[in-house]
Structures are given as C-alpha cells and as structure tokens.
N, CA, C and O atoms as a MOPAC input file, in Angstrom:
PM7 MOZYME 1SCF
protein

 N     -4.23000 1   -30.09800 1    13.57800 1
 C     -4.78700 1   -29.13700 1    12.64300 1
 C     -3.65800 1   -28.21600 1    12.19800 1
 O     -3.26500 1   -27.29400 1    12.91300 1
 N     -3.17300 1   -28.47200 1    11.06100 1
 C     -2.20100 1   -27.17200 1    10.41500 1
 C     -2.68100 1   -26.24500 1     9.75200 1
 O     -3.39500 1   -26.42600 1     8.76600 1
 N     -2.29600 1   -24.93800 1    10.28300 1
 C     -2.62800 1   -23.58000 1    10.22600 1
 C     -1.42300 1   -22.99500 1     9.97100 1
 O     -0.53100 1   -22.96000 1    10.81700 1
 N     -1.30400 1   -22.46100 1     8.70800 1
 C      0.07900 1   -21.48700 1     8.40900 1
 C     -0.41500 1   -20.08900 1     7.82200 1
 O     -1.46100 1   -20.11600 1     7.17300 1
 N      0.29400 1   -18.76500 1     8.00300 1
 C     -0.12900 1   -17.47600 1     7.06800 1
 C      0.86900 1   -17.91600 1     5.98400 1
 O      1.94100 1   -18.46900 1     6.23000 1
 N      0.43300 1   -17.62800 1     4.82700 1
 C      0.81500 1   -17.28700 1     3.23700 1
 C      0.61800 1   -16.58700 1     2.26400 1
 O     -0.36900 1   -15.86300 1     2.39300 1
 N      1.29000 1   -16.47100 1     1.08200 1
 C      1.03100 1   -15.24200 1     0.40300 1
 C      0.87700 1   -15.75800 1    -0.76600 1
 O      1.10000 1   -14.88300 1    -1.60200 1
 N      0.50200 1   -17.12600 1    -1.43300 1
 C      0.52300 1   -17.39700 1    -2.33100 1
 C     -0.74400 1   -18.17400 1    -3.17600 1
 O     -1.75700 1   -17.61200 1    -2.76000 1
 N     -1.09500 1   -19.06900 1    -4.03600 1
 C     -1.69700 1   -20.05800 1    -4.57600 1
 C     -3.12400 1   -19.41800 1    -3.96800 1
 O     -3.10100 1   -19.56200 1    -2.74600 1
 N     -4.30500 1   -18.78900 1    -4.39000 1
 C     -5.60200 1   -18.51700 1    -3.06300 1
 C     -6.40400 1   -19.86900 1    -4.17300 1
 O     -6.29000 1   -20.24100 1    -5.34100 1
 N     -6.72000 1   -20.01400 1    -3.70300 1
 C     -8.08700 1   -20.67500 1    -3.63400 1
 C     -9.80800 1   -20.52900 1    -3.12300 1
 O    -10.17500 1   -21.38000 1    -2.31300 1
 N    -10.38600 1   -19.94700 1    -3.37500 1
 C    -11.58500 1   -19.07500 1    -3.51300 1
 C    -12.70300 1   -19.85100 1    -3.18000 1
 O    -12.80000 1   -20.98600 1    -3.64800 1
 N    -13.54300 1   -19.40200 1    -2.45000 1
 C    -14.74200 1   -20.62000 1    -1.96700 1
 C    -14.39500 1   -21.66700 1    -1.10300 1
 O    -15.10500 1   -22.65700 1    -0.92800 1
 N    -13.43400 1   -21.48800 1    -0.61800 1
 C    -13.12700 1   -23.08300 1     0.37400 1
 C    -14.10900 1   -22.89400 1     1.63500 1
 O    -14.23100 1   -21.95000 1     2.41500 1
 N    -14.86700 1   -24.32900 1     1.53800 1
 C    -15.44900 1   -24.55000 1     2.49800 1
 C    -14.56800 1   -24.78700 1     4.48600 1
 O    -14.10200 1   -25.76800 1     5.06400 1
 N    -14.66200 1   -23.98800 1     4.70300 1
 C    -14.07000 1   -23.92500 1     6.83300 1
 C    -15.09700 1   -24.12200 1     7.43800 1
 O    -16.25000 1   -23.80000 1     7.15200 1
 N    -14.70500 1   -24.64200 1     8.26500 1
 C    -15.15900 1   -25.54800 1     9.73600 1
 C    -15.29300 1   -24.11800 1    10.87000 1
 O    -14.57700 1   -23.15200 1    10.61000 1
 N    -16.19400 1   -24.05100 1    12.06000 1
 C    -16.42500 1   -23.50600 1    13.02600 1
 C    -14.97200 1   -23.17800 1    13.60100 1
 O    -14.60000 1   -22.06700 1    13.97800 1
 N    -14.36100 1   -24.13700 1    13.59900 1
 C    -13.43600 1   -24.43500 1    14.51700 1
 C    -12.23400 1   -24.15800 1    13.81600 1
 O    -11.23000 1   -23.75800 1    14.40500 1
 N    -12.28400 1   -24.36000 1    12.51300 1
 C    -11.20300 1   -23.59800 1    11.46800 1
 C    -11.07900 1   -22.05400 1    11.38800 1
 O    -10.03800 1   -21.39800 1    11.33400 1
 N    -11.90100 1   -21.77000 1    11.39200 1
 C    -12.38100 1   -20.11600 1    11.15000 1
 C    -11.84600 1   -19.45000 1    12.91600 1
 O    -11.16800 1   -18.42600 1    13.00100 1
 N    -12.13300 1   -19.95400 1    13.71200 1
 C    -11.71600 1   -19.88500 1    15.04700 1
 C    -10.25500 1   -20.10400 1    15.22000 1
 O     -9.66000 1   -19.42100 1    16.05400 1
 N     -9.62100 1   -20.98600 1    14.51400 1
 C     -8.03500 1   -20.70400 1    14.92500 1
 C     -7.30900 1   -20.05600 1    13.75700 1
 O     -6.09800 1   -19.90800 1    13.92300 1
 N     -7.75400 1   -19.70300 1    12.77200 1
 C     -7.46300 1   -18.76600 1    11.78500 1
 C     -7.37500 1   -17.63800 1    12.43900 1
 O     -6.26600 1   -17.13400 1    12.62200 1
 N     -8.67500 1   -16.96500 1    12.96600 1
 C     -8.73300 1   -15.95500 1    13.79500 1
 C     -8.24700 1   -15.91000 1    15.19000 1
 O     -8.77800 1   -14.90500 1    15.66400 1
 N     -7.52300 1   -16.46400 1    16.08800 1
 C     -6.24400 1   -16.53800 1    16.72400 1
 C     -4.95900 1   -15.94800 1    15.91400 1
 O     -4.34500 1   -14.89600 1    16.09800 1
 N     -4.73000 1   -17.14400 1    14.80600 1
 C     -3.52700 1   -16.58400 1    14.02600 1
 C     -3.47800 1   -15.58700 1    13.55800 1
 O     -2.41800 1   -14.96500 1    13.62300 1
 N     -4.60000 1   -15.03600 1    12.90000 1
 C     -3.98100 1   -13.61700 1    12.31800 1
 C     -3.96000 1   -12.67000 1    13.29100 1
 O     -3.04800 1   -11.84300 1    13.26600 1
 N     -4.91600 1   -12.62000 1    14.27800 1
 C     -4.67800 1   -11.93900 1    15.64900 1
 C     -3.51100 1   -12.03600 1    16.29300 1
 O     -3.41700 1   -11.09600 1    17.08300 1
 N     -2.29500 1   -12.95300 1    16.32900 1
 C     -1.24800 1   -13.65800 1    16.90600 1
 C     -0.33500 1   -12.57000 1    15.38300 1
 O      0.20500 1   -11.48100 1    15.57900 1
 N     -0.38500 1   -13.00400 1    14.54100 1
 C      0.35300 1   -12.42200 1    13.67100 1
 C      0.25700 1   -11.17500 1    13.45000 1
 O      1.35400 1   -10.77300 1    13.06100 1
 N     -0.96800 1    -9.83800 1    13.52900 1
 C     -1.20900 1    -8.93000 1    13.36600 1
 C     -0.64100 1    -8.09600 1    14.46400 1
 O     -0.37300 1    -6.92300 1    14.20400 1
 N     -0.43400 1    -8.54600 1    15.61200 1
 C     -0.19000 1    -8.29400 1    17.03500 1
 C      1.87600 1    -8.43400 1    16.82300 1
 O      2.71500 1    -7.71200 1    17.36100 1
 N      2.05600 1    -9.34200 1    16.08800 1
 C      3.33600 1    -9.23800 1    16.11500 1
 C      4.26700 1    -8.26700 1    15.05800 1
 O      5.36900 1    -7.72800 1    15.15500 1
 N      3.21900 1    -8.34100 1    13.99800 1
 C      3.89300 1    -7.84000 1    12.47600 1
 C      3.35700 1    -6.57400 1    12.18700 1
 O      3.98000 1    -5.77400 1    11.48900 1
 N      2.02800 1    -6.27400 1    12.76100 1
 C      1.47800 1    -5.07000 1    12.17300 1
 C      0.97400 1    -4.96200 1    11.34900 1
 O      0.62400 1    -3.88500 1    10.86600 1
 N      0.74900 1    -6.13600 1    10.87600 1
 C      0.30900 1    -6.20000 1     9.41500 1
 C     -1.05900 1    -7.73500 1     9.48800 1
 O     -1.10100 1    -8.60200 1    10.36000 1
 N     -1.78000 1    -7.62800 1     8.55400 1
 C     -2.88500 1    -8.64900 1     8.61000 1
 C     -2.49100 1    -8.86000 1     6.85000 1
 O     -2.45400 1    -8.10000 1     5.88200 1
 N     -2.21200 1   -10.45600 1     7.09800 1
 C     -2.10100 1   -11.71700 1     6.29700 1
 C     -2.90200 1   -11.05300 1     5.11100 1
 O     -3.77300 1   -10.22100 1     5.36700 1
 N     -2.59200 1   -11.44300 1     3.72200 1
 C     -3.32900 1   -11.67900 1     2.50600 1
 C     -4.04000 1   -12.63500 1     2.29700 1
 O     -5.02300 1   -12.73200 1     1.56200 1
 N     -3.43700 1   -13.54100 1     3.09900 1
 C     -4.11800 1   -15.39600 1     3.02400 1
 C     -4.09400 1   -16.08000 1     4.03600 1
 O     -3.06400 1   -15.81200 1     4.65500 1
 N     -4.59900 1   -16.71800 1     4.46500 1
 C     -4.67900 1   -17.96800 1     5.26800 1
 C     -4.80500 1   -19.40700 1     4.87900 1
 O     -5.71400 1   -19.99700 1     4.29400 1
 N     -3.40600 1   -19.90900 1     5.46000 1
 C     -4.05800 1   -21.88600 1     4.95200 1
 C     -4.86100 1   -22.42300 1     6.45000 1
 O     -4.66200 1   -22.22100 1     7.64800 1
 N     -5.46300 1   -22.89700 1     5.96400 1
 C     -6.38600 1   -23.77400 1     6.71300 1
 C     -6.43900 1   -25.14300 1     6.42700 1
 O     -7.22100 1   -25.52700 1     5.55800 1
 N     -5.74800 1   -25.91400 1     7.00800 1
 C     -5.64200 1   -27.64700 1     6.70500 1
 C     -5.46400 1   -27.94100 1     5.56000 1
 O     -6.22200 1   -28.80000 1     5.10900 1
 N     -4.60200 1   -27.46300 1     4.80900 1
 C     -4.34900 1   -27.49200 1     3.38800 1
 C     -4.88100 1   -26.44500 1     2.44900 1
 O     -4.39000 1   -26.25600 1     1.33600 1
 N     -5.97400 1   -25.72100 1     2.96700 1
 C     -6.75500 1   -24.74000 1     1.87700 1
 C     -6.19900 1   -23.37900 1     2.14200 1
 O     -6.43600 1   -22.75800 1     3.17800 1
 N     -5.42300 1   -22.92300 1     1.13100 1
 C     -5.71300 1   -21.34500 1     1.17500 1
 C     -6.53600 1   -20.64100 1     1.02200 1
 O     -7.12400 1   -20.73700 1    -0.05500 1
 N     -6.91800 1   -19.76400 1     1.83600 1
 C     -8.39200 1   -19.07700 1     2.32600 1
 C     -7.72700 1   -17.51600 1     2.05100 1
 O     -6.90800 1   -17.11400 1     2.87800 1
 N     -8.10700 1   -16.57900 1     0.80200 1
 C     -7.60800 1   -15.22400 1     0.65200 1
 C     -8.81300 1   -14.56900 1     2.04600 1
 O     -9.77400 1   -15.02800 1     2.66300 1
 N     -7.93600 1   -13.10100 1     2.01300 1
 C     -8.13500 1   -12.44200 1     3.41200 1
 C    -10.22800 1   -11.77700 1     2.69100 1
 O    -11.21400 1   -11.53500 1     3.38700 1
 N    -10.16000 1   -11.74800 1     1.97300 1
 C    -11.81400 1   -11.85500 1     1.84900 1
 C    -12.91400 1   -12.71400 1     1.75600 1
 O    -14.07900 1   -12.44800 1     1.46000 1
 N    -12.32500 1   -13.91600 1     2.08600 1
 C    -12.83100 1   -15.40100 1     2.06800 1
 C    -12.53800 1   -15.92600 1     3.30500 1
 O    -12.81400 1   -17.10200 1     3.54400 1
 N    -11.90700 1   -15.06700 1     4.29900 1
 C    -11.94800 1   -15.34700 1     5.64500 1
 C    -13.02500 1   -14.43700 1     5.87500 1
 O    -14.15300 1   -14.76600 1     6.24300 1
 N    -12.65100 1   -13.35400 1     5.65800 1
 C    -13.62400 1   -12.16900 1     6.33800 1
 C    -15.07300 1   -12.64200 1     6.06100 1
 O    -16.08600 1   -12.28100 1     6.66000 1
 N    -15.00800 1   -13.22600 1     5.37900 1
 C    -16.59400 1   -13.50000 1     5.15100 1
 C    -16.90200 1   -14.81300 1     5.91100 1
 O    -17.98700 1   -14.74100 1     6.48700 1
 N    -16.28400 1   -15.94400 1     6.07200 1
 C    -16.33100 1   -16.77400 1     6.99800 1
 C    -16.69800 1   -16.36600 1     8.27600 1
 O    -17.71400 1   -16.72200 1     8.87300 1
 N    -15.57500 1   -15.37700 1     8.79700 1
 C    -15.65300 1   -14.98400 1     9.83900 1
 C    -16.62800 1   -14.34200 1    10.14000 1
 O    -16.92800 1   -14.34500 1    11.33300 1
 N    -17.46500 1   -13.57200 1     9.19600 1
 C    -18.54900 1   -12.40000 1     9.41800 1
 C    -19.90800 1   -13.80900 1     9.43000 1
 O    -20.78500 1   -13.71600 1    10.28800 1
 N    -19.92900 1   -14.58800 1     8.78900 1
 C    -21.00400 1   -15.71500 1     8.78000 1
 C    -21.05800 1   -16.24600 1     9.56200 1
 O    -22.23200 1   -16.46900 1     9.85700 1
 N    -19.97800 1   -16.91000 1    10.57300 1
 C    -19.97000 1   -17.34900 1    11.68800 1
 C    -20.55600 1   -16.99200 1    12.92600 1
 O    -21.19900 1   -17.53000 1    13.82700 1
 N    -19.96900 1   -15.58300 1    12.55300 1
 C    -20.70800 1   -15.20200 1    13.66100 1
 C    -22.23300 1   -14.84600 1    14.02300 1
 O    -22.89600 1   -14.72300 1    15.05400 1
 N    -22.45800 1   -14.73700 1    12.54400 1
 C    -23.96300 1   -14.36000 1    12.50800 1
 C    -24.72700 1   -15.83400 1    12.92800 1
 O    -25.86300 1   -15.83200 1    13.40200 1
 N    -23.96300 1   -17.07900 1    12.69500 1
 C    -24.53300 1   -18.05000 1    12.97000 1
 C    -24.47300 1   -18.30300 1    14.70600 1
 O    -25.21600 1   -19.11700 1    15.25400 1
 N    -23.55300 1   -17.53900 1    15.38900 1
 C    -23.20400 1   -17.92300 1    16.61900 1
 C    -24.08000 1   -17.28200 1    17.06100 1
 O    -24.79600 1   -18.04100 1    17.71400 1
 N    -24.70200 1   -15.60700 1    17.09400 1
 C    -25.92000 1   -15.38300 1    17.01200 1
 C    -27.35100 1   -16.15000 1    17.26800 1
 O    -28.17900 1   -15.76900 1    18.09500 1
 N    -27.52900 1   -17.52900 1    16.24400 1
 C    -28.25300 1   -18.05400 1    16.10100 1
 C    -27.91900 1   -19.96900 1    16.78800 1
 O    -28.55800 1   -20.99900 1    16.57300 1
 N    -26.98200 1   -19.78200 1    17.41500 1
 C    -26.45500 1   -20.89700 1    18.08400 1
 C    -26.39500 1   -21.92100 1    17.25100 1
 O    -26.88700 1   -23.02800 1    17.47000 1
 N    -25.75100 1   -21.56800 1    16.20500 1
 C    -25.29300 1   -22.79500 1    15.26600 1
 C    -23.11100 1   -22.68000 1    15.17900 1
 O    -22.45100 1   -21.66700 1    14.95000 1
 N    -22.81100 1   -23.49600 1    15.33800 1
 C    -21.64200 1   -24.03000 1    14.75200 1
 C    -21.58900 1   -24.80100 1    13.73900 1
 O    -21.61000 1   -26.02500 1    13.86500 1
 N    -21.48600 1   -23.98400 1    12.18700 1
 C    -21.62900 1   -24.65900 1    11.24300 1
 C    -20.51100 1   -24.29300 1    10.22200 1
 O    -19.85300 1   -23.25500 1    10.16500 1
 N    -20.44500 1   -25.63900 1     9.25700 1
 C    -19.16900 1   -24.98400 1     8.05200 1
 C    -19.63300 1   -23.57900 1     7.29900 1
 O    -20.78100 1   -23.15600 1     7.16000 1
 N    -18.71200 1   -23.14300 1     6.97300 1
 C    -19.25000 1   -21.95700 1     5.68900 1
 C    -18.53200 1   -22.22600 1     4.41700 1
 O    -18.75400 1   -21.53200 1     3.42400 1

C-alpha cells in the first residue's frame, strides 16, 4: 500500500478504504509529530486526498466504527 504526504494535483471525492483512512491517519500523525505541521494533502494508493477530504473520511469512519461497520467512504 503506497502512502506519501503531498502538496500538489488534489483530487476531490476520492473514494478510501477503512484501512486507507487508517494509515493516512498514522502518517499525518507520524508527520505532524515530526514537522509541526499537518499535510495539505494526502496520497492514498495513487489518489490525492486534500486535508478536507480526509477530515471527512476520517470523521465518517468513525461514525461508522460507532456502528461497527468498516466501510469505504
């Protein structure tokens, strides 16, 4: 699974995986922890994911984990 931070190309609406959204959120935690700073973007297996198209992943997820689903968003 390749996971890189970037600052470029976003791509808007990309559908992430449980498990995508989960090591995204490692990385920017891993990167925020080192830099001080939290990413504009995230790639996710090829998709750039802007930092409000995670946040919302991330905020859905969890509402689904809540509800014991592991599902794409």
């Amino acid at each position: 699974m390749a996971l890189a931070l970037v600052l470029i190309n976003s791509v808007s609406a990309a559908q992430v995986s449980y498990d995508e959204v989960s090591n995204a959120s490692k990385v920017i935690a891993d990167q925020a922890s080192k830099t001080g700073k939290i990413p504009s973007q995230v790639t996710v297996n090829s998709k750039n994911v802007t930092l409000d198209d995670y946040l919302y992943a991330a905020t859905t997820t969890t509402i689904n984990l809540n509800s014991n689903q592991k599902k794409s968003v």
